[in-house]
MDTraj code that builds the backbone (N, CA, C; nanometers):
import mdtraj as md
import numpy as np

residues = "UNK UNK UNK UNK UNK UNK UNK UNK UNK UNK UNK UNK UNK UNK UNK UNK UNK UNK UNK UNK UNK UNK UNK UNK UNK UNK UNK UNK UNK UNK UNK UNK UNK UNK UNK UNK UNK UNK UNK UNK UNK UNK UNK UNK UNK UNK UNK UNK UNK UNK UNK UNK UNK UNK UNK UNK UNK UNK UNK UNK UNK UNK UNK UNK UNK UNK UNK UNK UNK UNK UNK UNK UNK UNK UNK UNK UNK UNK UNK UNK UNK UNK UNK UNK UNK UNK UNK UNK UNK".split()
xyz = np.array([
    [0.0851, -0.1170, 0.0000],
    [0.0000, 0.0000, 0.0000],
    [0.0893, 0.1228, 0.0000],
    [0.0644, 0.2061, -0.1219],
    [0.1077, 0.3310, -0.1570],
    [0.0727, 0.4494, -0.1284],
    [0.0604, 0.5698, -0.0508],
    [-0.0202, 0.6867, -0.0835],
    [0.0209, 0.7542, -0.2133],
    [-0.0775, 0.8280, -0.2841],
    [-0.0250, 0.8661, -0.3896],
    [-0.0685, 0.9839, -0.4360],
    [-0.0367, 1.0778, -0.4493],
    [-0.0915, 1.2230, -0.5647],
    [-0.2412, 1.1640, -0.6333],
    [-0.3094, 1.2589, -0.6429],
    [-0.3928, 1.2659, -0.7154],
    [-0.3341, 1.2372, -0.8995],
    [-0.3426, 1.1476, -0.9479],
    [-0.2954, 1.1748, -1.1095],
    [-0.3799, 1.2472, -1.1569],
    [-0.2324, 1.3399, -1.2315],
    [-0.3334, 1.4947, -1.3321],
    [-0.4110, 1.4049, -1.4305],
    [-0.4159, 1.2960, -1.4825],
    [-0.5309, 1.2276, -1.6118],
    [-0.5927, 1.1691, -1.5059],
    [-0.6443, 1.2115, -1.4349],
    [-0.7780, 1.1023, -1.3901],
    [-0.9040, 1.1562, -1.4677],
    [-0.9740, 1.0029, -1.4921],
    [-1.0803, 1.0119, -1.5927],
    [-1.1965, 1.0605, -1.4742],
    [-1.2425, 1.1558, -1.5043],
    [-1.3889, 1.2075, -1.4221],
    [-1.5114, 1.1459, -1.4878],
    [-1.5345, 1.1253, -1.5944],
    [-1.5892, 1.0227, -1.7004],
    [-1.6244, 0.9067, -1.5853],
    [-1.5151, 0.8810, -1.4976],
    [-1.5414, 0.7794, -1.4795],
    [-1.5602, 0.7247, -1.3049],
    [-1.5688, 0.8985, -1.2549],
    [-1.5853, 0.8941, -1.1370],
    [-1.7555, 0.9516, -1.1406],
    [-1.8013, 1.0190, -1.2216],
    [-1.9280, 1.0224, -1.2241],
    [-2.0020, 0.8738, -1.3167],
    [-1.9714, 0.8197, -1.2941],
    [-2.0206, 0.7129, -1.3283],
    [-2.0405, 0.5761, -1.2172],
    [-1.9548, 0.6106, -1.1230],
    [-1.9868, 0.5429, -0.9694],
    [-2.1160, 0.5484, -0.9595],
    [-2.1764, 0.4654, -0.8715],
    [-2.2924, 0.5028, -0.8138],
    [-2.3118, 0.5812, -0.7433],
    [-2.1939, 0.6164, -0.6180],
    [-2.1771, 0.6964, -0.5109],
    [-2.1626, 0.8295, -0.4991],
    [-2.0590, 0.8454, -0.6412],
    [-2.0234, 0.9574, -0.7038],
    [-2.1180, 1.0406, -0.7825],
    [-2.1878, 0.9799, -0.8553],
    [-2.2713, 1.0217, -0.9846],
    [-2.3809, 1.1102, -0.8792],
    [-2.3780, 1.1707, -0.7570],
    [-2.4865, 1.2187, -0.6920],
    [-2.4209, 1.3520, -0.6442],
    [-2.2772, 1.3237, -0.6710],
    [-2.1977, 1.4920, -0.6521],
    [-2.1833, 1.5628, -0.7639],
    [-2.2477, 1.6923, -0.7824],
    [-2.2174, 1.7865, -0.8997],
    [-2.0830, 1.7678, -0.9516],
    [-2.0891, 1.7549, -1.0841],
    [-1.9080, 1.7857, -1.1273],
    [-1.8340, 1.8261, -1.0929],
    [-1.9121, 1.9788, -1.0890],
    [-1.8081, 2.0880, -1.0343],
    [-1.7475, 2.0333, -0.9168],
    [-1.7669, 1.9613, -0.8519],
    [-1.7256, 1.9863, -0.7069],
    [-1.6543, 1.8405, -0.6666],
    [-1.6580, 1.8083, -0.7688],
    [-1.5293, 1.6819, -0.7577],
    [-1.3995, 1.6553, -0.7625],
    [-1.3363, 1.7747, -0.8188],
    [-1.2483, 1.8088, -0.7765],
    [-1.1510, 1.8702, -0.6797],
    [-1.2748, 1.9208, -0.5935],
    [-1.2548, 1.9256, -0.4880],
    [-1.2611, 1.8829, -0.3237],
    [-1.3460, 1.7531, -0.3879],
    [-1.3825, 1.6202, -0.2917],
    [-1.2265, 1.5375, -0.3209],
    [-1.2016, 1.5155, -0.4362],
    [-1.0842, 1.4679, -0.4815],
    [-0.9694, 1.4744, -0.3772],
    [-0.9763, 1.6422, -0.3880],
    [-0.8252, 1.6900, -0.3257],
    [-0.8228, 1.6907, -0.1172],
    [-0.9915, 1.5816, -0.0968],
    [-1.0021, 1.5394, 0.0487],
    [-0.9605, 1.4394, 0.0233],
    [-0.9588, 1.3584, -0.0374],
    [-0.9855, 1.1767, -0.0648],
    [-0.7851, 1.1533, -0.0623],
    [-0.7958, 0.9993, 0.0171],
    [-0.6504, 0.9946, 0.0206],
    [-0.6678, 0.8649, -0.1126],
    [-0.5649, 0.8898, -0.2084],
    [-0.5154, 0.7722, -0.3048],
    [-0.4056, 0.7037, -0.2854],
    [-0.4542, 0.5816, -0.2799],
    [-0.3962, 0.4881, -0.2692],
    [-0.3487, 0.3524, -0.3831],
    [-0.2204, 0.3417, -0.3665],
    [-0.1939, 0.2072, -0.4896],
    [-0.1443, 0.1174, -0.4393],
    [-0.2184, -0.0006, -0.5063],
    [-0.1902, -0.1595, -0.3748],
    [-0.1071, -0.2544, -0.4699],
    [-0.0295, -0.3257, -0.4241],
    [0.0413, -0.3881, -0.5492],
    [-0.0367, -0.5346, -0.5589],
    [-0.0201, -0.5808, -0.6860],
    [-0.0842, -0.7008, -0.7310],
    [-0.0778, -0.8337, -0.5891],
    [-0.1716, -0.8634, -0.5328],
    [-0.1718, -0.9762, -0.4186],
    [-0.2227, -0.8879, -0.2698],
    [-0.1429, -0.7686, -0.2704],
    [-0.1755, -0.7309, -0.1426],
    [-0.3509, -0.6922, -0.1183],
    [-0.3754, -0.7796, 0.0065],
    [-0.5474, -0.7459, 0.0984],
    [-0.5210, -0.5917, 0.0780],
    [-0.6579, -0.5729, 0.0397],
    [-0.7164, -0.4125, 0.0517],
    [-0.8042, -0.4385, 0.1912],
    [-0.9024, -0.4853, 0.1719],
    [-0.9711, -0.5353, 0.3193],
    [-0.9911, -0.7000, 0.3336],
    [-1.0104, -0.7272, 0.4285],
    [-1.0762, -0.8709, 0.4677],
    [-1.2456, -0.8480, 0.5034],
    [-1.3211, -1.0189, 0.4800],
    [-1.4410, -0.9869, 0.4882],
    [-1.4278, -1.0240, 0.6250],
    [-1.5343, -0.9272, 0.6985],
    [-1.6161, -0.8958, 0.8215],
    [-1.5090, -0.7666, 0.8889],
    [-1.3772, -0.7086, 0.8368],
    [-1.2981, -0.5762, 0.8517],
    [-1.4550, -0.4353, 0.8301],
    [-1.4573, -0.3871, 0.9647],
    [-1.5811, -0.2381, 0.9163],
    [-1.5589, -0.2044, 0.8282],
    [-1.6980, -0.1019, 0.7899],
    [-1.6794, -0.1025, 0.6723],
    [-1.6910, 0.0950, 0.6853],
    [-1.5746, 0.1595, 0.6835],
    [-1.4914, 0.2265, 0.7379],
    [-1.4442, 0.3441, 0.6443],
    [-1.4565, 0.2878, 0.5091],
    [-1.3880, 0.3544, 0.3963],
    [-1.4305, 0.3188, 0.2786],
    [-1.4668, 0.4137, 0.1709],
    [-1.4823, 0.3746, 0.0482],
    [-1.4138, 0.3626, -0.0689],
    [-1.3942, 0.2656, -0.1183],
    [-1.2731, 0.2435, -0.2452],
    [-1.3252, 0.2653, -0.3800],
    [-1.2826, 0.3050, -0.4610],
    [-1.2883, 0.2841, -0.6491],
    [-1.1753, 0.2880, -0.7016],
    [-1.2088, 0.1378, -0.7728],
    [-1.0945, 0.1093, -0.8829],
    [-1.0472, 0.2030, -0.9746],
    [-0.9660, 0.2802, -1.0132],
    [-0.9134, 0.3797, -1.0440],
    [-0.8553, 0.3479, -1.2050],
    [-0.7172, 0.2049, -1.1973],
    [-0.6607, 0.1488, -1.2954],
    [-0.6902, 0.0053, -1.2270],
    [-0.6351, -0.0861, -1.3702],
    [-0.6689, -0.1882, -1.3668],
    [-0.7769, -0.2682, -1.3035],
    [-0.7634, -0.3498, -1.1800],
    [-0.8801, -0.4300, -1.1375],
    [-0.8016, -0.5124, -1.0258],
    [-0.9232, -0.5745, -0.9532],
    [-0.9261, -0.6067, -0.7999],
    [-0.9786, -0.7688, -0.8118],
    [-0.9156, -0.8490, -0.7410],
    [-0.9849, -0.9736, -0.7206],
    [-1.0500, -0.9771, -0.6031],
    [-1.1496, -1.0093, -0.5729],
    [-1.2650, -1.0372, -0.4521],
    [-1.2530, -1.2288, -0.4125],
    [-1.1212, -1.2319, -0.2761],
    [-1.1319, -1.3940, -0.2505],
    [-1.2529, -1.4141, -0.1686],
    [-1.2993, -1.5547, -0.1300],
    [-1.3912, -1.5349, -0.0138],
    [-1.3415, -1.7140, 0.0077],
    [-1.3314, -1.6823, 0.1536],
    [-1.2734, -1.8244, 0.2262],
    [-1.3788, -1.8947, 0.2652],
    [-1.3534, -2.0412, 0.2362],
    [-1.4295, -2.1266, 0.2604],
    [-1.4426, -2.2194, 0.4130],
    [-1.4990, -2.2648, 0.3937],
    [-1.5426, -2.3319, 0.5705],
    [-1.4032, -2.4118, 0.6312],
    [-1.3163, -2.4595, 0.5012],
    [-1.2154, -2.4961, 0.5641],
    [-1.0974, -2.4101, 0.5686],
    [-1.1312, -2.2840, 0.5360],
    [-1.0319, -2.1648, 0.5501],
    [-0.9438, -2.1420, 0.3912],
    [-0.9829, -2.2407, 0.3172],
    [-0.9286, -2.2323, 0.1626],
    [-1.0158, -2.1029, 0.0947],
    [-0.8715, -1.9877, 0.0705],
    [-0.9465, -1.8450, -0.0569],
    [-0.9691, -1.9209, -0.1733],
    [-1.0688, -1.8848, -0.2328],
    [-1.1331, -1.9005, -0.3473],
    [-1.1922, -1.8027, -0.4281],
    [-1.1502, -1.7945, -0.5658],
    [-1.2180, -1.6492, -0.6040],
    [-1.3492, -1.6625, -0.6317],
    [-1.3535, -1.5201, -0.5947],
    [-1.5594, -1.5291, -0.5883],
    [-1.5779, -1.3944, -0.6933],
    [-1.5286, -1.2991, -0.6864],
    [-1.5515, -1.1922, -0.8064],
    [-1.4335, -1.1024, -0.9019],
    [-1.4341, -1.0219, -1.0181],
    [-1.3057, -0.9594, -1.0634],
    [-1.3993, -0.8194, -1.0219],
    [-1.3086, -0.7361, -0.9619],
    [-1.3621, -0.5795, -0.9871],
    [-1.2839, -0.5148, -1.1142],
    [-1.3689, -0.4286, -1.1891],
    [-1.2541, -0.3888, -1.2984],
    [-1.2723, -0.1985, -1.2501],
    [-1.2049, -0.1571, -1.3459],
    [-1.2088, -0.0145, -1.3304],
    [-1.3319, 0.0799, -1.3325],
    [-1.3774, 0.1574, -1.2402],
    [-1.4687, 0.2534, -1.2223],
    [-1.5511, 0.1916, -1.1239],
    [-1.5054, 0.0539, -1.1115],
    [-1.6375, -0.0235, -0.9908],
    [-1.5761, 0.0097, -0.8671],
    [-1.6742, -0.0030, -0.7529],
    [-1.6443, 0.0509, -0.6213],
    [-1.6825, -0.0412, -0.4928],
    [-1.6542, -0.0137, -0.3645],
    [-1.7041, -0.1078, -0.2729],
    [-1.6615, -0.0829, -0.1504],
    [-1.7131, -0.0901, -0.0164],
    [-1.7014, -0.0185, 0.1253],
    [-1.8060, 0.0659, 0.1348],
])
top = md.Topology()
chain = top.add_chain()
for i, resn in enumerate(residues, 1):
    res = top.add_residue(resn, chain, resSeq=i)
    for name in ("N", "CA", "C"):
        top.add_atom(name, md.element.get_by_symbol(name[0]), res)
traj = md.Trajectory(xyz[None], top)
């Protein structure tokens, strides 16, 4: 886990297109933006675990997210792909 600058190309295209997002005026997303901390996780590393509060809200920004979910004998198994612009928390 990275903190990171806001990137000057972020697609807004594609932050009003959240569900969460799409309810804040344009205008003013850029300046929700410059509250919001960004973060970059490298390929494998937990973003959260299930039953972790639910504390914070994420959107896929670049690329995409795997969703494991452990089974009764404690074996991860994938259960979903998140791709870019999808969200969750």
């Amino acid at each position: 886990m990275e903190p990171i600058d806001l990137p000057p190309n972020i697609d807004f295209n594609l932050l009003q297109n959240s569900p969460f997002l799409r309810l804040i005026p344009a205008d003013q997303l850029p300046g929700l933006l410059k509250r919001c901390q960004i973060i970059r996780y490298n390929f494998g590393e937990i973003i959260v675990n299930e039953g972790d509060p639910a504390d914070a809200f994420f959107l896929i920004l670049s690329e995409r997210a795997r969703v494991l979910k452990k089974t009764a004998e404690g074996t991860e198994v994938p259960f979903q792909r998140m791709r870019k612009g999808e969200s969750f928390g």
